[in-house]
Z-matrix of the N, CA and C atoms (Angstrom, degrees):
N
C 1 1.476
C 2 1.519 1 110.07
N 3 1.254 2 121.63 1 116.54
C 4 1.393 3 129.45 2 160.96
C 5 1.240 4 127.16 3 -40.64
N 6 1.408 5 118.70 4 99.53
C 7 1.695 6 114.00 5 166.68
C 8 1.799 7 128.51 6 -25.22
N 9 1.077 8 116.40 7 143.80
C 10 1.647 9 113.85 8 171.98
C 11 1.693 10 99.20 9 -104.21
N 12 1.312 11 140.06 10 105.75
C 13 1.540 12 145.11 11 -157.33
C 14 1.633 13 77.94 12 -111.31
N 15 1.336 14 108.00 13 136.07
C 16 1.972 15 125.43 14 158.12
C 17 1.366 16 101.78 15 -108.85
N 18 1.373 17 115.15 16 13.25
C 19 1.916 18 98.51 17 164.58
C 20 1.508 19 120.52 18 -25.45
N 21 1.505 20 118.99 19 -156.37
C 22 1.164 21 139.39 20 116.63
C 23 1.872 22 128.98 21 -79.59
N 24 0.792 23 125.91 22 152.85
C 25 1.520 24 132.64 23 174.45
C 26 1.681 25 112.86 24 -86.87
N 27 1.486 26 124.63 25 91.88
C 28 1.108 27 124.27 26 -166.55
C 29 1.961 28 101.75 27 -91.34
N 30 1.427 29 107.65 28 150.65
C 31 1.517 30 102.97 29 177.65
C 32 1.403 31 119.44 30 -44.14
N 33 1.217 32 117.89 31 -20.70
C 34 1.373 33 100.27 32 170.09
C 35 1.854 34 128.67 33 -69.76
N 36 1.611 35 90.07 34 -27.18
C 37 1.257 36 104.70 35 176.56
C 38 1.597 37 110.88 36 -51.93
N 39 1.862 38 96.03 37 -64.40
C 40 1.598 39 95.54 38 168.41
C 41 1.207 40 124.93 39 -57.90
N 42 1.075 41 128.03 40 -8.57
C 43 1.564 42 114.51 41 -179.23
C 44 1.536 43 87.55 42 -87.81
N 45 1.054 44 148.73 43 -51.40
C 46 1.625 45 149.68 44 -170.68
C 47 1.817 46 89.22 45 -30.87
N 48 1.320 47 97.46 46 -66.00
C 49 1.618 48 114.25 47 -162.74
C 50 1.349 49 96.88 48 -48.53
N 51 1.198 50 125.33 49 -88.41
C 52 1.460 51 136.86 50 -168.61
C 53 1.366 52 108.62 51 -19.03
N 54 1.321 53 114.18 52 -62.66
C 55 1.306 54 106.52 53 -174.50
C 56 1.024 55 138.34 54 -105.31
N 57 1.593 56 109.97 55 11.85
C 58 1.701 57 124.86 56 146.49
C 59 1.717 58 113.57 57 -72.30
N 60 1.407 59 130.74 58 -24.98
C 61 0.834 60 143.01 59 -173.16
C 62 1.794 61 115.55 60 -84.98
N 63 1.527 62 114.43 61 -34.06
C 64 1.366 63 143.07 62 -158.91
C 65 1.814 64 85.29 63 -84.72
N 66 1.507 65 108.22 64 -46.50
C 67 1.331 66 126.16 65 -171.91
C 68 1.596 67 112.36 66 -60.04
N 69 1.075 68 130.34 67 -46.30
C 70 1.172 69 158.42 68 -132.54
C 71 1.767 70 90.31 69 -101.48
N 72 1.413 71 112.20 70 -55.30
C 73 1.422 72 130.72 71 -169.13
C 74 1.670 73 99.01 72 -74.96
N 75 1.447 74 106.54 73 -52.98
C 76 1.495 75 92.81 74 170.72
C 77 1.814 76 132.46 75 -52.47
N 78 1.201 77 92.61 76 -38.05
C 79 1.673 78 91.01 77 -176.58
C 80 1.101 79 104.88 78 -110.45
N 81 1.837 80 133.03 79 54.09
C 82 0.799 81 137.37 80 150.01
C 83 2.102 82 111.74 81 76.14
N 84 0.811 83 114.56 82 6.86
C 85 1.591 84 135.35 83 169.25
C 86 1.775 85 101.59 84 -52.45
N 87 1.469 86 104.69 85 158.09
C 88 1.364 87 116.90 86 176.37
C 89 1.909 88 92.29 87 -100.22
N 90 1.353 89 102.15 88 155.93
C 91 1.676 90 92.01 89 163.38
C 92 1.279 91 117.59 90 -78.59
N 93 1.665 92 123.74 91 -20.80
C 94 1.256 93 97.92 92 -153.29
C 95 1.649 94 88.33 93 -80.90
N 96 1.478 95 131.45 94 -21.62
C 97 1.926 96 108.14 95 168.38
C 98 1.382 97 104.19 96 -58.31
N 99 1.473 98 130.41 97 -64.50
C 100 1.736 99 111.21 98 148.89
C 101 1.420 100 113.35 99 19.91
N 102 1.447 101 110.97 100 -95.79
C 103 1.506 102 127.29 101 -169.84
C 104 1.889 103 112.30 102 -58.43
N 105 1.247 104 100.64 103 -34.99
C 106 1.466 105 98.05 104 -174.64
C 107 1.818 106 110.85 105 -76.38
N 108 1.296 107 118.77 106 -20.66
C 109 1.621 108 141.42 107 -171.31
C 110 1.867 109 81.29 108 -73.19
N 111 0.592 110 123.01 109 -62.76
C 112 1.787 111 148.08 110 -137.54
C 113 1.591 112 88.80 111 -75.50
N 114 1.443 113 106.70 112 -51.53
C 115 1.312 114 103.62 113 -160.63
C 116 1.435 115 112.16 114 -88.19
N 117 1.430 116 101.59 115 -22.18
C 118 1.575 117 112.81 116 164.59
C 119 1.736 118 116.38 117 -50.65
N 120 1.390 119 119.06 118 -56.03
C 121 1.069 120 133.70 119 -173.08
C 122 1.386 121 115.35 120 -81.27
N 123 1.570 122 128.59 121 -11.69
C 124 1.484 123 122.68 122 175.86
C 125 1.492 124 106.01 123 -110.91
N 126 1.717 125 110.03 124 -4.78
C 127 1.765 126 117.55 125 179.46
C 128 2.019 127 109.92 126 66.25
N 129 1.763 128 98.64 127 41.03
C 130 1.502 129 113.68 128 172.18
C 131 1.438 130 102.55 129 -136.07
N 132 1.269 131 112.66 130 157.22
C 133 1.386 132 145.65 131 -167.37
C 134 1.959 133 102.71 132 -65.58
N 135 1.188 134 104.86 133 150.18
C 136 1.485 135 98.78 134 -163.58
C 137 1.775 136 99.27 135 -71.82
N 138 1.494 137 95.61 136 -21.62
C 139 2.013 138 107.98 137 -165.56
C 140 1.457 139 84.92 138 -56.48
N 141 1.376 140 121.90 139 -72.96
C 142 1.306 141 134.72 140 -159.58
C 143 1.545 142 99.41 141 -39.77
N 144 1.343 143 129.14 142 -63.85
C 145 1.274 144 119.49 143 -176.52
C 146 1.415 145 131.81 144 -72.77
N 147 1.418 146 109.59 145 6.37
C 148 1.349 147 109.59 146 174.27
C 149 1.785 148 90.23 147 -108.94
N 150 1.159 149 128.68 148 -18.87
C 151 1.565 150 118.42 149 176.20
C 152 1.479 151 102.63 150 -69.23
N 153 1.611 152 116.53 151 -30.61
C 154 1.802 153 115.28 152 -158.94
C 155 1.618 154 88.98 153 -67.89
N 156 1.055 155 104.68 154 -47.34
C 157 1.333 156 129.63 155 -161.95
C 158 1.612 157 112.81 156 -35.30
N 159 1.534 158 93.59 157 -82.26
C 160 1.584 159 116.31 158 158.73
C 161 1.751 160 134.68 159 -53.16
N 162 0.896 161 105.03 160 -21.91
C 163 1.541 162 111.93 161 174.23
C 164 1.557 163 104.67 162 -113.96
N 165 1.411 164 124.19 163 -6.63
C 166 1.699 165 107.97 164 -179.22
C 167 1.585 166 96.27 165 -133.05
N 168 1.706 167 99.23 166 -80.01
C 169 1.800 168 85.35 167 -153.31
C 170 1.989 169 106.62 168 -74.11
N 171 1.402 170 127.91 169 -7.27
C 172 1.247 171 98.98 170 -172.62
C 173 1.498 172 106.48 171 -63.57
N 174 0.991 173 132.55 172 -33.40
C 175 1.683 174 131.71 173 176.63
C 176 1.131 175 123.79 174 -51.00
N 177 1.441 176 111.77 175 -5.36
C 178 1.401 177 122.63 176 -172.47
C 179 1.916 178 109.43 177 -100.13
N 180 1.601 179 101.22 178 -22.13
C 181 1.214 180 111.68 179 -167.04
C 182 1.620 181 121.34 180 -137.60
N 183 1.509 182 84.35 181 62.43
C 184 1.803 183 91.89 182 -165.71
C 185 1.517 184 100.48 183 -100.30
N 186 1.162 185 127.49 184 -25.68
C 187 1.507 186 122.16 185 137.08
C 188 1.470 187 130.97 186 -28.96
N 189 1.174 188 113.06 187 -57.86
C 190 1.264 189 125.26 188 -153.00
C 191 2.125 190 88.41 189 -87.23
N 192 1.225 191 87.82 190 -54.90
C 193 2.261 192 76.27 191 174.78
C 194 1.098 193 105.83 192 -63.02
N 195 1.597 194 140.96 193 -15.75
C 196 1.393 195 107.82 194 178.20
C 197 1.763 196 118.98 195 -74.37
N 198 1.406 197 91.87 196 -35.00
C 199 1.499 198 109.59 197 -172.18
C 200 2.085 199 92.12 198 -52.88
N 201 1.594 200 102.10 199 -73.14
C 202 1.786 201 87.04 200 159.70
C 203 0.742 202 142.42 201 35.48
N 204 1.562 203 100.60 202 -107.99
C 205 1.438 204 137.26 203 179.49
C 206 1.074 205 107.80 204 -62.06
N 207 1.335 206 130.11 205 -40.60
C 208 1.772 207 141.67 206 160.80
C 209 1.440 208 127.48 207 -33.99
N 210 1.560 209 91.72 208 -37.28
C 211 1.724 210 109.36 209 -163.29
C 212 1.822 211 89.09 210 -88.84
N 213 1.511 212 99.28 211 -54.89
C 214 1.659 213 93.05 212 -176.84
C 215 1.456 214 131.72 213 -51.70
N 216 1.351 215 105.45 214 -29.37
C 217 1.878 216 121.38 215 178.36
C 218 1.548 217 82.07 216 -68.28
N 219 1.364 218 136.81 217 -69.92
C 220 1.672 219 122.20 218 -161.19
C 221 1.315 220 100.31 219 -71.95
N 222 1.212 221 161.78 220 14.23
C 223 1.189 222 144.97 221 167.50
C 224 1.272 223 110.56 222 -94.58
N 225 1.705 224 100.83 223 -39.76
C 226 1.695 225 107.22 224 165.96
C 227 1.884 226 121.63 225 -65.05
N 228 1.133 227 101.96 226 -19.98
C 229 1.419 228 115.60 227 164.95
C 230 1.115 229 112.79 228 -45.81
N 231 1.347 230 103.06 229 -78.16
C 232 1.472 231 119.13 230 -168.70
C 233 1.369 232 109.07 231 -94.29
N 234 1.078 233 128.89 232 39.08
C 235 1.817 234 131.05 233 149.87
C 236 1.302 235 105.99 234 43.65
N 237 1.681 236 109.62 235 48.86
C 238 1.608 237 126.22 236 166.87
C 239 1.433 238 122.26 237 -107.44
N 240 1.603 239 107.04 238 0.72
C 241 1.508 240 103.35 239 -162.37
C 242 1.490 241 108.76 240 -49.14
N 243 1.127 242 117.06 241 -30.63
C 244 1.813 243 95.46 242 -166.37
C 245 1.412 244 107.09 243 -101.77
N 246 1.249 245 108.58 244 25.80
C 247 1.666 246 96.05 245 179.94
C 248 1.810 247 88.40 246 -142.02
N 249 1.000 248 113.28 247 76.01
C 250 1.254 249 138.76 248 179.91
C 251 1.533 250 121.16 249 -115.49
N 252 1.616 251 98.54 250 -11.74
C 253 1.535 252 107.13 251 165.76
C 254 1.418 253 118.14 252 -70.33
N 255 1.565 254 96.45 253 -20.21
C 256 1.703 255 82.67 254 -149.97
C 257 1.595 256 90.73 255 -103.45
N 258 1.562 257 133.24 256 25.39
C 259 1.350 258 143.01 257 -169.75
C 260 1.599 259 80.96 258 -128.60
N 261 1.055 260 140.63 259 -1.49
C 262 1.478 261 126.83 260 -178.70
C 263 1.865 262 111.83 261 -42.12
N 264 1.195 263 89.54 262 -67.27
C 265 1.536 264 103.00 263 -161.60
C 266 1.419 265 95.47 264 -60.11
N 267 1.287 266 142.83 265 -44.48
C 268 1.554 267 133.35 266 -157.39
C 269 1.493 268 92.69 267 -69.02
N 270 1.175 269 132.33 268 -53.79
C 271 1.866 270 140.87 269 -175.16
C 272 1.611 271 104.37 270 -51.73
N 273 1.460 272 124.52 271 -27.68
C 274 1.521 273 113.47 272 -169.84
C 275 1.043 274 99.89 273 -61.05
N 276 1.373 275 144.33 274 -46.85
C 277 1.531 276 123.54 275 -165.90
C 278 1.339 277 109.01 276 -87.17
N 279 1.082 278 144.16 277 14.61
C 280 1.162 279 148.42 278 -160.61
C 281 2.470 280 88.64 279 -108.63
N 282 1.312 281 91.90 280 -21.54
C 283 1.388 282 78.69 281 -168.02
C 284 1.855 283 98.58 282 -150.19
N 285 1.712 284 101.04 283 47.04
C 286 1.157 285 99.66 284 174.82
C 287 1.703 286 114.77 285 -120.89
N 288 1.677 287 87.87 286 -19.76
C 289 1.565 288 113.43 287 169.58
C 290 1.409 289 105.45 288 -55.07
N 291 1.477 290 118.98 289 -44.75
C 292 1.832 291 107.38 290 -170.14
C 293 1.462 292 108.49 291 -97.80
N 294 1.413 293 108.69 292 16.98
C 295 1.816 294 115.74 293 -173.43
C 296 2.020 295 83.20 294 -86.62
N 297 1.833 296 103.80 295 -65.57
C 298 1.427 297 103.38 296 172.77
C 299 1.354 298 134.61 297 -22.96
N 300 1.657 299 92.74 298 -59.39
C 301 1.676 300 106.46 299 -166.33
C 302 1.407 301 90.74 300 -58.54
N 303 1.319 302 128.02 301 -44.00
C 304 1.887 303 125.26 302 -170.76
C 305 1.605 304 115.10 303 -65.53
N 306 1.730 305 100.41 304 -18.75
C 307 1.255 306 94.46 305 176.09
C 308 1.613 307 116.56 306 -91.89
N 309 1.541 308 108.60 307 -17.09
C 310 1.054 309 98.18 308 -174.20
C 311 1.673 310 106.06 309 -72.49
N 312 1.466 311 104.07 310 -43.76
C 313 1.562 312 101.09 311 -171.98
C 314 1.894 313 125.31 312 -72.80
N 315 1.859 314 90.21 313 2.36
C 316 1.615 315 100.24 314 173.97
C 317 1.918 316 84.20 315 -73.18
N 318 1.517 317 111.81 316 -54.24
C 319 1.519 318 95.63 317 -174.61
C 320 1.307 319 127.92 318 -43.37
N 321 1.340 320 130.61 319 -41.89
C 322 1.493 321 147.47 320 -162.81
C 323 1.404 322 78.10 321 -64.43
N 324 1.673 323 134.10 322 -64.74
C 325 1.337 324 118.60 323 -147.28
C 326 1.596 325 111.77 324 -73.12
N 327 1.438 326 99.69 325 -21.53
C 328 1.733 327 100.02 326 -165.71
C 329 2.125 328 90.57 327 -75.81
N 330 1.417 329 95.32 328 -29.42
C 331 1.654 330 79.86 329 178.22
C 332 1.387 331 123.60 330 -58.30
N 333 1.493 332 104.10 331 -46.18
C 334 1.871 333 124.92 332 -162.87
C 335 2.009 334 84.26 333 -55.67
N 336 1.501 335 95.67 334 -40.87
C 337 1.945 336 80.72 335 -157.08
C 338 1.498 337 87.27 336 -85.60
N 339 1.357 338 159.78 337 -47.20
C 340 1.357 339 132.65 338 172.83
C 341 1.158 340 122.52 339 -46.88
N 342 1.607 341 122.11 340 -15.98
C 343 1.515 342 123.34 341 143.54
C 344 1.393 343 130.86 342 -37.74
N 345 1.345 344 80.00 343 -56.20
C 346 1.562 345 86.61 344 -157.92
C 347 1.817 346 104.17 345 -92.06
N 348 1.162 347 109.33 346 5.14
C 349 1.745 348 113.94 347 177.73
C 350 1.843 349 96.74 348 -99.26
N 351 1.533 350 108.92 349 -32.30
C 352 1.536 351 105.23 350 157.15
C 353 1.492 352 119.98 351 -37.75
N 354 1.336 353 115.77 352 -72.32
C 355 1.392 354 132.20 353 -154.18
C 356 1.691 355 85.25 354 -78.08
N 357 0.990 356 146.02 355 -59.22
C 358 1.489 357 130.71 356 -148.21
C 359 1.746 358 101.61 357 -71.19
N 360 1.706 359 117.45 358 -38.19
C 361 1.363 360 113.42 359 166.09
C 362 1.444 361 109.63 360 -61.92
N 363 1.651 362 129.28 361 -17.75
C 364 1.435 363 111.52 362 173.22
C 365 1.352 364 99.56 363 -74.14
N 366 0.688 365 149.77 364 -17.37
C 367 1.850 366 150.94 365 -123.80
C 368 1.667 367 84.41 366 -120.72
N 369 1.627 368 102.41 367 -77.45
C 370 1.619 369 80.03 368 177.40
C 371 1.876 370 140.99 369 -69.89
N 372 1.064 371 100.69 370 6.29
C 373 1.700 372 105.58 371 178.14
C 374 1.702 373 84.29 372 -90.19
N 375 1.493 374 106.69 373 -47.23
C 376 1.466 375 82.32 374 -179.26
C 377 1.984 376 139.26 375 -35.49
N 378 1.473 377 75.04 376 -58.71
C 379 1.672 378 103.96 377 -174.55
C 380 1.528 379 95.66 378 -76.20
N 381 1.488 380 134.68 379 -6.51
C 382 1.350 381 116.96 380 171.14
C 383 1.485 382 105.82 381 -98.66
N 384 1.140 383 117.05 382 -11.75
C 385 1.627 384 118.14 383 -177.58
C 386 1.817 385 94.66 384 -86.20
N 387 1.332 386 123.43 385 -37.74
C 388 1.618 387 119.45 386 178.26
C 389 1.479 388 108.69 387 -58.80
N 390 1.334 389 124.38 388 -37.26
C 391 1.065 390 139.98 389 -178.63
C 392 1.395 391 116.56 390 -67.84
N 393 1.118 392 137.29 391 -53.89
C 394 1.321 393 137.87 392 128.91
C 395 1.251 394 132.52 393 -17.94
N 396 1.005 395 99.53 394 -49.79
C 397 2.163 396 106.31 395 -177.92
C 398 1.638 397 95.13 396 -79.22
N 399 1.234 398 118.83 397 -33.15
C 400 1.449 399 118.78 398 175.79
C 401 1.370 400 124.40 399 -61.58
N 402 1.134 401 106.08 400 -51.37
C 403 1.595 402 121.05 401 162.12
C 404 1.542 403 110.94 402 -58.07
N 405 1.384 404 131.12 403 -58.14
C 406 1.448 405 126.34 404 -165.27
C 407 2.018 406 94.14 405 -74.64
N 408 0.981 407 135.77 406 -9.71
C 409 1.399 408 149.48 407 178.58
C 410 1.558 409 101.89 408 -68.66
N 411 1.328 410 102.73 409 -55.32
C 412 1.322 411 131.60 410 -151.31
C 413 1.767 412 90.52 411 -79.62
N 414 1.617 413 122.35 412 -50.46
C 415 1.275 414 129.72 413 164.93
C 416 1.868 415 125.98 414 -40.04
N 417 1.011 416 82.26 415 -53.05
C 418 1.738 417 92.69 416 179.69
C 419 1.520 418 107.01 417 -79.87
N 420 0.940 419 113.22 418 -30.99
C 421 1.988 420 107.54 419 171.86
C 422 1.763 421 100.10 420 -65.40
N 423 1.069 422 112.83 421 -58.32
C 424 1.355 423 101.55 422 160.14
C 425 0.926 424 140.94 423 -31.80
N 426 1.470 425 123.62 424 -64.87
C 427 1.700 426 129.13 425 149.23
C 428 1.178 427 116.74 426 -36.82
N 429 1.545 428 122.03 427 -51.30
C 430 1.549 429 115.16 428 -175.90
C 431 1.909 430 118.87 429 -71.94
N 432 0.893 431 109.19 430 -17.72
C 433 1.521 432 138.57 431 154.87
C 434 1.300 433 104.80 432 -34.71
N 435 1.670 434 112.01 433 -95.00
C 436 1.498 435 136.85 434 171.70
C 437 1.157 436 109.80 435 -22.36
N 438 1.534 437 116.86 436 -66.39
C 439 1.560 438 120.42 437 -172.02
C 440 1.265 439 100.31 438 -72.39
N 441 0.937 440 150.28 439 -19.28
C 442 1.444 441 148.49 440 -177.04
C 443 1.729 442 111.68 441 -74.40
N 444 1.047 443 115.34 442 -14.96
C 445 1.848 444 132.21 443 -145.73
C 446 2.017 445 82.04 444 -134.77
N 447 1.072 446 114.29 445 -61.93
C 448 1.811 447 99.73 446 179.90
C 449 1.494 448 104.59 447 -73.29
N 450 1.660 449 140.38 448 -23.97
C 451 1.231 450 100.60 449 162.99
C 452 1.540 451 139.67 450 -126.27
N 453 2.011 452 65.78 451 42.70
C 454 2.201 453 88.40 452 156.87
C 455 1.389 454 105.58 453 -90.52
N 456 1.620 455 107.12 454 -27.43
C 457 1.749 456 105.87 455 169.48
C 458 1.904 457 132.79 456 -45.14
N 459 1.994 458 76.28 457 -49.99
C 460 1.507 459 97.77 458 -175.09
C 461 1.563 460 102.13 459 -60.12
N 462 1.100 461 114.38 460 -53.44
C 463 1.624 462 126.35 461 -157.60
C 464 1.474 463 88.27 462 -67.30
N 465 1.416 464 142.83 463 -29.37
C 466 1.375 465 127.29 464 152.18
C 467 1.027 466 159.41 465 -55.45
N 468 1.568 467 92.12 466 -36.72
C 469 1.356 468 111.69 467 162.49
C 470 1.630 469 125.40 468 -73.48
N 471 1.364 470 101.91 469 -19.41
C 472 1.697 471 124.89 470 -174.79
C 473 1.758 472 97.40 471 -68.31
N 474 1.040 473 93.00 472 -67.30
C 475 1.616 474 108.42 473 176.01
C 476 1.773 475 114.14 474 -37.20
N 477 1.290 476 99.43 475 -70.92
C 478 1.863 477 103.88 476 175.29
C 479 1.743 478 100.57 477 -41.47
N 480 1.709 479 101.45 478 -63.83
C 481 1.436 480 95.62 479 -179.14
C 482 1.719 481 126.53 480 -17.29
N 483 1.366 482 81.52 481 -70.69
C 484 1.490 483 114.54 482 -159.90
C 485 1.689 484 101.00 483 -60.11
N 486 1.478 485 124.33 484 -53.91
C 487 1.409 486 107.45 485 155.87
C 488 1.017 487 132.55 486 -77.15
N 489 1.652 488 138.30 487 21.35
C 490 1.492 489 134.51 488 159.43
C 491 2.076 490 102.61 489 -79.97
N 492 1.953 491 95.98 490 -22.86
C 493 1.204 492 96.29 491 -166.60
C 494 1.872 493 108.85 492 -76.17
N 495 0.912 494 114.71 493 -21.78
C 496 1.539 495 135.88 494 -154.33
C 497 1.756 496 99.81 495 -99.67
N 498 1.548 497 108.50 496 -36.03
C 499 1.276 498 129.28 497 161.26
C 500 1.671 499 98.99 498 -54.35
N 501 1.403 500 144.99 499 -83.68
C 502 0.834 501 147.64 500 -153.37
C 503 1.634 502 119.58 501 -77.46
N 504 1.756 503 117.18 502 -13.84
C 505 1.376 504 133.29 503 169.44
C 506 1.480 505 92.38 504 -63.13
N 507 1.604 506 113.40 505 -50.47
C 508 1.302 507 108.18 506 -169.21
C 509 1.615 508 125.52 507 -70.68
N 510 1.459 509 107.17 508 -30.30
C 511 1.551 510 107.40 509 169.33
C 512 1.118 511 110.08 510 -84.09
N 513 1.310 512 141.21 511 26.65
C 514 1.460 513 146.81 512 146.84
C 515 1.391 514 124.88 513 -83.91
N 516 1.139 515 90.99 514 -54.62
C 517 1.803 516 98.40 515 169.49
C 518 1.273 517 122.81 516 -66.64
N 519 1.480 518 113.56 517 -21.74
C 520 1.679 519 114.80 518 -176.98
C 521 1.570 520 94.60 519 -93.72
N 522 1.391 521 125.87 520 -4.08
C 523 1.324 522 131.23 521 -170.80
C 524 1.623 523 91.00 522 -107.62
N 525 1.297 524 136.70 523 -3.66
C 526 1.231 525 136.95 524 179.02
C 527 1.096 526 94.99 525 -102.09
N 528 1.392 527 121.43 526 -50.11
C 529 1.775 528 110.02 527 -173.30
C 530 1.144 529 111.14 528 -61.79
N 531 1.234 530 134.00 529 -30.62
C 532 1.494 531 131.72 530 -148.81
C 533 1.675 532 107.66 531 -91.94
N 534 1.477 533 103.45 532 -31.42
C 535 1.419 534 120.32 533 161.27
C 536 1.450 535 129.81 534 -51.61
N 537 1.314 536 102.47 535 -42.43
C 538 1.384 537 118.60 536 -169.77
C 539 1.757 538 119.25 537 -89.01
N 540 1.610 539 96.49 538 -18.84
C 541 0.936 540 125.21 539 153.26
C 542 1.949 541 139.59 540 -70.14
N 543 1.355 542 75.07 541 -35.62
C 544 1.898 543 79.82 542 176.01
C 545 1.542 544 85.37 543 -84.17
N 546 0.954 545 131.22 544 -70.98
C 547 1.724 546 123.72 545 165.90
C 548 1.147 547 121.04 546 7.61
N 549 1.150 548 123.90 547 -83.14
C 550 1.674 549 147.23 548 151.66
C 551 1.143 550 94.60 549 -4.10
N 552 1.520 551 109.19 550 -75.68
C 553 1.529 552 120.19 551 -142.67
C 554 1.643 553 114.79 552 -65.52
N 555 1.722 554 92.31 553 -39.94
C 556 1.512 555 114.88 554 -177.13
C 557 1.932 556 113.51 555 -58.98
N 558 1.556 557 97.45 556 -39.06
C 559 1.423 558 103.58 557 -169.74
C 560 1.799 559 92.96 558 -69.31
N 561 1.450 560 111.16 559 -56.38
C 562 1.491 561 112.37 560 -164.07
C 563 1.787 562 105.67 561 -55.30
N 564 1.080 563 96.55 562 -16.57
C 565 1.727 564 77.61 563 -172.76
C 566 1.831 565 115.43 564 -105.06
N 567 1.837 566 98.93 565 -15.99
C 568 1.197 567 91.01 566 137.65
C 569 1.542 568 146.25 567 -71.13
N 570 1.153 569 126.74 568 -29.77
C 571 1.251 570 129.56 569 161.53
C 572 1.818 571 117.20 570 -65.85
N 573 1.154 572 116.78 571 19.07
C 574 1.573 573 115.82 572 -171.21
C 575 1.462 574 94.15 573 -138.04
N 576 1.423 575 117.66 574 -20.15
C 577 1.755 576 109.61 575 167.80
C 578 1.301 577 134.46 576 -77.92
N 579 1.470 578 94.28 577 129.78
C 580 1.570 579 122.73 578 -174.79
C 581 1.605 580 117.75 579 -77.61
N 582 1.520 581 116.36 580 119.84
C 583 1.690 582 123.79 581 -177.61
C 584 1.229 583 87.29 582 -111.83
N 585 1.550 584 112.66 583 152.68
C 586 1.133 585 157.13 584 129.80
C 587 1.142 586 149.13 585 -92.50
N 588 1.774 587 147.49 586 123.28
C 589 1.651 588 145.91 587 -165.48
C 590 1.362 589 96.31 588 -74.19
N 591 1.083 590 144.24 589 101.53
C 592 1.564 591 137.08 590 120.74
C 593 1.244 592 123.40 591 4.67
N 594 1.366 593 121.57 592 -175.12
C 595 1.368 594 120.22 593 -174.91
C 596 1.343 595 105.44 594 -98.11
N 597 1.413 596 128.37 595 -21.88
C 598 1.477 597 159.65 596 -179.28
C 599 1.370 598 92.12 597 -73.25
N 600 1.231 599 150.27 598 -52.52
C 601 1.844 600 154.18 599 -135.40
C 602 1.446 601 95.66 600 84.57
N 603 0.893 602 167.05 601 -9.81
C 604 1.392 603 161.75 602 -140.17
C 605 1.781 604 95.80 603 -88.58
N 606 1.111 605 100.24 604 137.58
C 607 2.161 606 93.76 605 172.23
C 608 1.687 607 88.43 606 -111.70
N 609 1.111 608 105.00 607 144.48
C 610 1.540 609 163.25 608 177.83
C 611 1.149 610 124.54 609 -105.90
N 612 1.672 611 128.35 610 95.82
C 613 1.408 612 114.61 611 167.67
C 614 1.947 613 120.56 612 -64.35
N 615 1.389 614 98.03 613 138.76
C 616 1.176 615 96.80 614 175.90
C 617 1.608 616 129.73 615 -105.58
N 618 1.591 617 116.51 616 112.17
C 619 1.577 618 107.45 617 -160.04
C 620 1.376 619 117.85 618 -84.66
N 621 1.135 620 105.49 619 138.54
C 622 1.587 621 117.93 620 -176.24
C 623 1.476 622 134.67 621 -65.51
């Protein structure tokens, strides 16, 4: 039983195809034994190789089936169909030129898409480096935020300070007057007190 493989299909694969298929057309073959040969030898399903077939490499080798189909009408001519083995080798170059040309332009494509897998990894380092600067952007507004909010704090706390300080200049000075005042008061009322001698001699202030 033939494996069902979900690889990818690498050019070698297609080249398997092409020219089991090219083969098939020359000596009068159906493709789908074509497809079943094919699938035998790459360990895939005959469907798979008649889908690769039809949707990828026949477009690659529409040269190469005409020539084919060319070879098979003269083989039927000349009442050679089954001995078409032994004409193998003279026909290879007849259909190795458009195996090339397919390989060259399998190259062109593998370039265009290592192109284009270039540019989309530029694209995303790009957009991951914006993404980044967005975020570290996004960081420092934050920070500038913070500091903005602790020294509306400070400038609050400065303030209370600063009038608890202005608060307390002032209960100093009213604590200076009041001092300077009992002072006052103390001297004036000593200088206005009256003594008296006892019966003893002793003097005695006398209160008013």
């Amino acid at each position: 039983m033939v494996a069902s493989r979900q690889d990818a299909w690498t050019e070698d694969d297609d080249l398997v195809l092409a020219e089991v298929t090219l083969r098939h057309i020359r000596e009068g073959g159906t493709q789908l034994a074509a497809f079943e040969e094919v699938g035998q030898r790459l360990g895939r399903t005959a469907a798979a190789c008649g889908f690769r077939w039809n949707s990828t490499v026949r477009k690659r080798y529409d040269a190469a089936i005409a020539i084919a189909k060319g070879q098979r009408q003269q083989l039927k001519k000349m009442g050679r169909l089954h001995h078409v083995n032994t004409e193998l080798a003279t026909e290879t170059s007849a259909v190795k030129l458009p195996v090339k040309t397919a390989a060259a332009s399998a190259q062109e494509e593998e370039a265009q898409v290592a192109g284009a897998i270039r540019l989309l990894t530029n694209v995303k380092e790009t957009l991951r480096r914006v993404q980044q600067l967005e975020q570290e952007l996004a960081e420092k507004e934050n920070e500038i935020k913070e500091l903005r909010e602790e020294n509306a704090r400070m400038k609050q706390e400065l303030e209370a300070v600063q009038g608890v300080n202005e608060d307390y200049k002032a209960l100093i000075q009213i604590m200076e007057r009041a001092r300077k005042l009992a002072f006052l008061q103390e001297e004036e009322s000593n200088a206005k007190a009256v003594f008296k001698m006892d019966e003893n001699g002793n003097l005695e202030r006398v209160e008013k």
